[in-house]
N, C-alpha and C positions, 0 to 999 in steps of 0.2 A: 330122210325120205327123199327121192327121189321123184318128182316129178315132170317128165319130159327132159330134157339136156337141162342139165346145172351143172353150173360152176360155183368152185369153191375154191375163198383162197387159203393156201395151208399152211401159211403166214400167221393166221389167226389160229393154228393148232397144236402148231411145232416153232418151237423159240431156240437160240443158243444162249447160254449164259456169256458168250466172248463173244459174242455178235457174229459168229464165224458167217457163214455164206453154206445153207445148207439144199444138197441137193435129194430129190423126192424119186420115192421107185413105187413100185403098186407089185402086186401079183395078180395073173389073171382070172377072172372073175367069169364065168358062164353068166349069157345073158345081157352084160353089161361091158358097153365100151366103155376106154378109159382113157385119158389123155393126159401129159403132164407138159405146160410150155411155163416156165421159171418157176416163181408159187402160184398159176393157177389151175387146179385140175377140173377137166369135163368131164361128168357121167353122163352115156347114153343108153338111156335100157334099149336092145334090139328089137327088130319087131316082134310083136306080140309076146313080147315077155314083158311078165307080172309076179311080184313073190317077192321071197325075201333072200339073198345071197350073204356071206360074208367075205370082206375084202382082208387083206392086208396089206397096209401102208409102214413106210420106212424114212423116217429121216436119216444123214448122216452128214455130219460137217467136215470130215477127215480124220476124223479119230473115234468118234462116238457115234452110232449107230440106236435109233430108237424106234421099236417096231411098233405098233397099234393096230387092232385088228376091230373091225367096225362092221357094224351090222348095214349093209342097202335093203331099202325098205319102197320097193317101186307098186305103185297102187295101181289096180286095174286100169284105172282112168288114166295114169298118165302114157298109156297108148296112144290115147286120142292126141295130148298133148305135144307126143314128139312127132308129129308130120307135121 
């Protein structure tokens, strides 16, 4: 769930088994800004959007590629919350 700007580290979602160094990609999502600076991503629902999107997110360490597709879940109220 989204509400207002979060951050999330992706650290906690995507692991390498050789400890490689993996780097994060997103697809674009209507509605919702998205940011990636090393493992932490920011969502930002735009104004006045409310509802529910899905995303798709990517790890890849240089050899192996792991896609995950996730449901955002931004509530009426956190309109209020992102100004």
């Amino acid at each position: 769930m989204i509400n207002g700007a979060t951050t999330i580290d992706l650290s906690g979602y995507f692991a390498d088994d050789d400890k490689d160094n993996l780097s994060y990609n997103y697809g674009v999502v209507e509605g919702i800004s998205i940011t990636i600076d090393a493992d932490l991503m920011t969502l930002v629902p735009d104004d006045g959007f409310f509802g529910n999107a899905t995303a798709v997110f990517t790890a890849f360490d240089g050899l192996n590629l792991t896609i995950q597709n996730v449901l955002l879940i931004v509530p009426e109220k956190a309109i209020e919350n992102a100004t």
